[in-house]
C-alpha positions in Angstrom: 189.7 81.8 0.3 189.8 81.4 4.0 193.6 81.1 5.8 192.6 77.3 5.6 192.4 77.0 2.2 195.2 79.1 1.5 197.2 76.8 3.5 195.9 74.0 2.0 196.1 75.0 -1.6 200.6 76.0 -0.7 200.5 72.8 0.2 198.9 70.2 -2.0 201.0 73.1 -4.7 204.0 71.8 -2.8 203.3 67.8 -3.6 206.2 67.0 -6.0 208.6 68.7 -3.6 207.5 67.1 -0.3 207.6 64.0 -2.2 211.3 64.5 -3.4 212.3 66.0 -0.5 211.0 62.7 1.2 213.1 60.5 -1.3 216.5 63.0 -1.0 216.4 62.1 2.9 215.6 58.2 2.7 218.6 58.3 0.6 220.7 59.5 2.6 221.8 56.2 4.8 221.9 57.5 7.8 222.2 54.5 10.2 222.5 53.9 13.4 224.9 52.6 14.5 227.1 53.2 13.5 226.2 57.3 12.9 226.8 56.8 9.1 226.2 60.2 6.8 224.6 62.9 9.9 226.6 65.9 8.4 225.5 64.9 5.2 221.8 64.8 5.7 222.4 68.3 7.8 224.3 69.9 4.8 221.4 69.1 2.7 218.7 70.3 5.1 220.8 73.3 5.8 221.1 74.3 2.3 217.3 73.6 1.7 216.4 76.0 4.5 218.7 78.5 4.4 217.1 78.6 1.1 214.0 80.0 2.8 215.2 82.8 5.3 216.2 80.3 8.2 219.6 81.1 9.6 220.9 77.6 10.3 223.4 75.9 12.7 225.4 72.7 12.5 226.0 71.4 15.9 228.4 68.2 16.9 227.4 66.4 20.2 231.0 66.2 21.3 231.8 63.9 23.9 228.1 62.6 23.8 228.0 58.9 24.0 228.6 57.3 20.5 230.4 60.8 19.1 234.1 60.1 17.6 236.3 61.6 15.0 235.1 58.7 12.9 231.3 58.7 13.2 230.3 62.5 15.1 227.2 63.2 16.1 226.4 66.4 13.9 222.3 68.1 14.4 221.0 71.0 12.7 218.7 73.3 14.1 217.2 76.4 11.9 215.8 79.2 13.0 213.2 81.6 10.8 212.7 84.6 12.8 209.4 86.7 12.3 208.4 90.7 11.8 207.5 91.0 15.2 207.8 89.5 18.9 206.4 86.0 19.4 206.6 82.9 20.8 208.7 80.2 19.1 207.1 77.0 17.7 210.0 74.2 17.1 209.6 71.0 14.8 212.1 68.2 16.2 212.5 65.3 14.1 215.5 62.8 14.0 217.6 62.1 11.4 218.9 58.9 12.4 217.1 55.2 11.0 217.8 51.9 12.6 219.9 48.8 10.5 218.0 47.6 7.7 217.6 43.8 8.8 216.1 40.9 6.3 212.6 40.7 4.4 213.2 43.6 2.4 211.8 43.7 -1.4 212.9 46.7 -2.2 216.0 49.0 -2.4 216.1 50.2 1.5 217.3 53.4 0.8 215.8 53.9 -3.3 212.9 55.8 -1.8 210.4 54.4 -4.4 207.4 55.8 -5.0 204.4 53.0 -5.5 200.9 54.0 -5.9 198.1 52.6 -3.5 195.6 53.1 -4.9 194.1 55.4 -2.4 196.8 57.2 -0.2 198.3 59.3 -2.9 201.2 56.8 -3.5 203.4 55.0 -1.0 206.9 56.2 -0.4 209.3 53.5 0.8 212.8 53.1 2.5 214.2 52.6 6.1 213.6 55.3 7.9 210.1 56.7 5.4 207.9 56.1 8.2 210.3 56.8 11.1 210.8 59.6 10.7 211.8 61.5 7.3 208.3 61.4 6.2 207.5 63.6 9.2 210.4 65.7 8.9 209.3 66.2 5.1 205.9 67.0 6.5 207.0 69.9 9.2 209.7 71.9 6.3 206.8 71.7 4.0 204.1 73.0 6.2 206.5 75.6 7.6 207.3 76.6 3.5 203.6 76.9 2.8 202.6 79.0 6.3 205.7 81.9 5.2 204.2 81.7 1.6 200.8 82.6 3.2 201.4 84.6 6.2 205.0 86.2 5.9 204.4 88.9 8.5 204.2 86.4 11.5 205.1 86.9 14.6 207.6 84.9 16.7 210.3 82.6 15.0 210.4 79.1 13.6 212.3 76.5 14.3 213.0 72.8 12.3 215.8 70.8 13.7 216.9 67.2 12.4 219.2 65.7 15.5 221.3 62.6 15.9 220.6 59.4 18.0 216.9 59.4 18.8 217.1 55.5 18.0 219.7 54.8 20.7 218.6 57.2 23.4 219.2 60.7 21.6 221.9 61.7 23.9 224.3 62.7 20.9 220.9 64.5 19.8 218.5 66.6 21.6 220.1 65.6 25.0 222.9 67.5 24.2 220.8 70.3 22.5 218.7 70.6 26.0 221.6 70.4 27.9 223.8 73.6 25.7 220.4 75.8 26.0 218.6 74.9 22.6 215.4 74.4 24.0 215.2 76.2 27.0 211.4 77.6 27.5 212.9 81.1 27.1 213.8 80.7 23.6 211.5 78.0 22.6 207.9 77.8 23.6 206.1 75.0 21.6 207.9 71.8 20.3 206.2 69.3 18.0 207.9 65.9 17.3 206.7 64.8 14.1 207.0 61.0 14.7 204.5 58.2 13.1 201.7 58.1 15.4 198.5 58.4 12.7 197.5 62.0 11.7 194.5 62.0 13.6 196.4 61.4 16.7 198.4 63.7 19.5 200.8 62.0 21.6 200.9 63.7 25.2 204.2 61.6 26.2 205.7 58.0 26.9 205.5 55.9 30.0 208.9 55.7 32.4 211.7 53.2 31.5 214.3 52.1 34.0 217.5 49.6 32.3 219.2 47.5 34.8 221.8 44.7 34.6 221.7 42.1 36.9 224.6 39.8 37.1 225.1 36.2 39.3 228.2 35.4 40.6 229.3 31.6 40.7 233.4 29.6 40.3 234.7 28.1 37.5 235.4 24.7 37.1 235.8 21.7 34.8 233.3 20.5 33.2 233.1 17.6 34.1 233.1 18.1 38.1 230.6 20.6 38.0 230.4 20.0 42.1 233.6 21.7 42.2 232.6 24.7 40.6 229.1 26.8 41.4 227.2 27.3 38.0 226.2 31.5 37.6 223.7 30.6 34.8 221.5 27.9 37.3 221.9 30.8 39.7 220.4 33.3 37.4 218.1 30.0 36.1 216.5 31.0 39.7 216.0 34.6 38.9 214.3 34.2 35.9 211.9 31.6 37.7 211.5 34.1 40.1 210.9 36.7 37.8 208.2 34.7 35.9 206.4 33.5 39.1 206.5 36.4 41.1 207.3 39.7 39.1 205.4 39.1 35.8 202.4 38.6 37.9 202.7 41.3 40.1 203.4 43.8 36.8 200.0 42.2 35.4 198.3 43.6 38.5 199.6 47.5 37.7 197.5 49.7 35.3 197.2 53.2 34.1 194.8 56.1 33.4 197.4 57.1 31.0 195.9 56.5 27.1 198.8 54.2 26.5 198.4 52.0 22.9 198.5 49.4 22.3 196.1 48.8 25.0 198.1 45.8 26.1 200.7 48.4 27.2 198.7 49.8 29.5 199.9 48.0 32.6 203.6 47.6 33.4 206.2 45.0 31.4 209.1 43.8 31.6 211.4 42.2 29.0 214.4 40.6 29.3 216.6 42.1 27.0 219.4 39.8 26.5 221.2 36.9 28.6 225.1 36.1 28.6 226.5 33.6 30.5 229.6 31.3 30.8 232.4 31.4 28.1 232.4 34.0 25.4 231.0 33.6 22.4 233.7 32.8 19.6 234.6 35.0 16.8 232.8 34.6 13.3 234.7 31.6 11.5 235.8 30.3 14.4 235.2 26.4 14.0 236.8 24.7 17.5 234.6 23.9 20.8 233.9 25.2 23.3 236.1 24.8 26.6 234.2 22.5 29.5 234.0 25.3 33.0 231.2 26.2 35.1 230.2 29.4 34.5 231.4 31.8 36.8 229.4 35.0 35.2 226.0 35.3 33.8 224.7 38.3 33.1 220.7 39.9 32.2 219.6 43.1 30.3 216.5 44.5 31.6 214.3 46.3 30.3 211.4 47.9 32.9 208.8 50.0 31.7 206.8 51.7 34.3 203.3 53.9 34.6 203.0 57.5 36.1 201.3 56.0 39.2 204.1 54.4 40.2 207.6 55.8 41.7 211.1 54.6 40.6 211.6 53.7 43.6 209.8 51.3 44.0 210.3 49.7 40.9 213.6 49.1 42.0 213.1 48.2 45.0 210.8 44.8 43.2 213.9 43.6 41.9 216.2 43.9 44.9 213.8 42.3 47.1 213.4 39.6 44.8 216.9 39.3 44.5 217.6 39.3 48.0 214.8 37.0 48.9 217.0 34.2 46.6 220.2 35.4 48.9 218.6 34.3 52.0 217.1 31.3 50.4 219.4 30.0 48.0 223.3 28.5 48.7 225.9 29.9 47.5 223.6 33.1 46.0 225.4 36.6 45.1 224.9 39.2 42.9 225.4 42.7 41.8 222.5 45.1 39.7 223.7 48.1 37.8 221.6 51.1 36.5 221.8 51.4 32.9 219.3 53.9 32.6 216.3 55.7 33.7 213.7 57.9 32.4 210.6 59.4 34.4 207.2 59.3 32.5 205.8 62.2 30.9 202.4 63.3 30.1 201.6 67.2 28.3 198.8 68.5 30.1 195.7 68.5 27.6 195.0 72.1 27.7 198.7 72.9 26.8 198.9 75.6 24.1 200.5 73.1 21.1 197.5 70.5 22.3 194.7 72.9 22.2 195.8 74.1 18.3 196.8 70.4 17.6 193.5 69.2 18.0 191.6 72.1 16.6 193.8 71.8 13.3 193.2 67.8 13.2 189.6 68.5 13.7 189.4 71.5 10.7 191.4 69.0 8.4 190.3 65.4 8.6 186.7 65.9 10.3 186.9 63.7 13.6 187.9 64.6 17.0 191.7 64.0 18.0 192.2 60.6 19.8 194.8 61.4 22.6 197.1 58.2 23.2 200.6 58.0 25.2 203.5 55.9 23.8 204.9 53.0 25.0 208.4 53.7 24.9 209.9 56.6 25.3 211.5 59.6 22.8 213.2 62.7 22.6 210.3 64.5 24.6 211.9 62.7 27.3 215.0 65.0 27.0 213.1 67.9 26.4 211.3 67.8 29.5 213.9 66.7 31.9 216.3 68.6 30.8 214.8 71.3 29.2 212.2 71.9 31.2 209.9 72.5 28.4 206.5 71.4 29.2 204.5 72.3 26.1 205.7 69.1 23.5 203.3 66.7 21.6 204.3 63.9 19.0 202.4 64.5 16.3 203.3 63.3 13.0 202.2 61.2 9.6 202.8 57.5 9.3 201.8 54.3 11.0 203.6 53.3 14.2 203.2 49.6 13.7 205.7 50.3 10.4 208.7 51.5 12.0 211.7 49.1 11.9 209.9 47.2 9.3 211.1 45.8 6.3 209.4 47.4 3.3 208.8 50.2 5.8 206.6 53.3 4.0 205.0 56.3 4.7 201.6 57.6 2.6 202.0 60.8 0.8 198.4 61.8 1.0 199.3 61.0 5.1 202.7 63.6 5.0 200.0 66.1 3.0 197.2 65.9 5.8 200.0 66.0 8.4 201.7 69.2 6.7 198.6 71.1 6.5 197.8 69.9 10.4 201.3 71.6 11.3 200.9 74.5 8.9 197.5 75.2 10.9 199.5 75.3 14.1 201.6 77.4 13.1 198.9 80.2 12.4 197.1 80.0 15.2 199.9 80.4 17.4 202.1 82.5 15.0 200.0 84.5 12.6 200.1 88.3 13.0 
């Protein structure tokens, strides 16, 4: 047998395992937030790979966002190293799922096992899909490739980190930042999230949070002329927004291979709107108090193309906003950076690109389809702050599944995916 079929006959060996070892992780509840269960899931993953020659590390984000005595923001990273010099190829997957939510029929976290009827059973739970399948997929293919070829070269690494779903700064941000994936140690980095197994995700279009908030006085209710309303004042932003900036963002596309295709221009999304009294606490069963709103607050959410510069995409929503300060009585307001990440795109001759496809090609029989996300992930972190240029997303699962209810990932998927990775790993590792 070829290295191919070697590979590929560890694996499919290894189907009962990378099917348990999917189930072990669903049930681990590791939501988000609050943080609930990271050092458990990284116990369990450390044990499993110590298992196999990795010398692991447990590693708490302290003083990240969201890290506390009560919920902290623990990662694992393992390391294999090989018989000879190398480069280092790291699997980063997250550990963290998002809150269940409604429309379930079946047990969240019970990682059943249902067959299809053609994708080698269906393995559900929050977080299957996004991403323990895929983090199943890369421990399996790295078990199979040191079964095959355990005089490689270089070193291996598998990491399960903290917070992807709220920003992954208790995760790989704080990784990056302490030296984890500086180009130095680490030289390839595949993100095994749901994407489809014939894809390779070069990166994510740029996001920039903001809040805007219009100022107005309180009065009573009922002598609203006394007062000046801050919701009819941000009534007039939103008006704007619709009539002039949704238009404008209609007008802005990219080369990037962004999917859905409808995400190939810039958006915008109002994230959330509070204005005027607080809301009451739960149970609370009284009225409201009659005042003007003095405060109304917007979340949002900009996500911008390669093409254009941050800038400026600022600068849209100031001018509109001070366009309604010259026009509009009484007008003020303040804006407030929440957040901001550039866009990212791995070049397609990259080194991890290059194998990708070549291994996607030798297992399923197509070309590779190249797409870019719309929303960003951990590569983010990893090439702003790690300066690591040489990352893909590449992983098993379906992306339109993620935060589902009934969420699942195909085995026969995770299997395809596992020998995809395991392929990677020779061509760049193999002595």
């Amino acid at each position: 047998m070829d290295l191919t079929d070697r590979l590929s006959a560890e694996i499919r060996s290894r189907r009962e395992s990378l099917i348990a070892l999917t189930q072990d992780l669903i049930r681990i509840p590791t939501l988000n937030p609050p943080g609930l269960h990271y050092r458990e899931i990284c116990d369990y993953l450390s044990d499993r790979l110590s298992a196999q020659g990795f010398v692991t590390a447990l590693v708490r984000a302290e003083g990240a966002p969201g890290d506390s005595e009560a919920h902290p923001r623990w990662n694992l990273v393992a390391r294999r190293e090989g018989a000879a010099p190398g480069d280092c190829v790291h699997f980063n997957s997250h550990h963290d799922v998002v809150e269940v939510g409604h429309g379930w029929t079946r047990d969240p976290f019970g990682g059943a096992l249902e067959d299809d009827g053609q994708n080698g059973g269906r393995i559900y739970g929050r977080g299957a899909c996004d991403m323990k399948g895929g983090l199943a997929a890369s421990i399996i293919a790295a078990e199979a490739f040191l079964a095959v070829c355990p005089a490689f070269r270089g070193a291996i690494e598998i990491s399960a980190t903290a917070d992807e779903e709220s920003g992954g700064f208790g995760g790989v941000a704080y990784l990056a930042q302490q030296g984890w994936f500086d180009p130095d140690r680490v030289q390839h980095v595949i993100i095994p999230e749901p994407l489809h197994k014939d894809r390779i995700c070069l990166g994510h279009r740029g996001v920039w949070w903001a809040e805007v908030e219009t100022k107005g006085r309180i009065a009573h209710g009922s002598m609203p002329f006394l007062g000046d309303s801050a919701i009819r004042h941000m009534g007039a932003v939103l008006e704007e927004v619709e009539h002039s900036l949704y238009p404008l963002l209609a007008t802005k596309r990219t080369a990037m291979p962004v999917v859905p295709e409808g995400a190939r221009q810039s958006t915008l999304n109002i994230n959330s709107i509070h204005g005027g009294e607080a809301e009451p606490e739960p149970g609370y069963t009284g009225l409201p108090a009659p005042c003007v709103a003095d405060r109304c607050r917007i979340i949002l959410d900009r996500r911008f193309l390669i093409e254009e510069d941050i800038a400026e995409v600022k600068a849209e929503v100031t001018g509109l906003l001070d366009g309604l300060k010259v026009r509009r009585a009484g007008f003020d307001y303040d804006i407030r950076d929440l957040f901001e990440v550039q866009p990212v795109m791995t070049d397609r001759e990259a080194p991890v690109v290059r194998s990708t496809a070549a291994a996607i090609e030798r297992v399923l029989g197509r070309v590779a389809d190249y797409v870019v996300s719309p929303g960003t992930y951990d590569q983010k972190h990893i090439d702003r702050i790690g300066r690591l240029k040489n990352c893909i997303a590449y992983g098993p699962g379906l992306l339109h599944l993620a935060h589902q209810p009934d969420e699942w990932v195909g085995v026969q998927d995770m299997e395809d995916s596992a020998l995809v990775m395991a392929l990677v790993l020779a061509d760049l590792l193999a002595a």
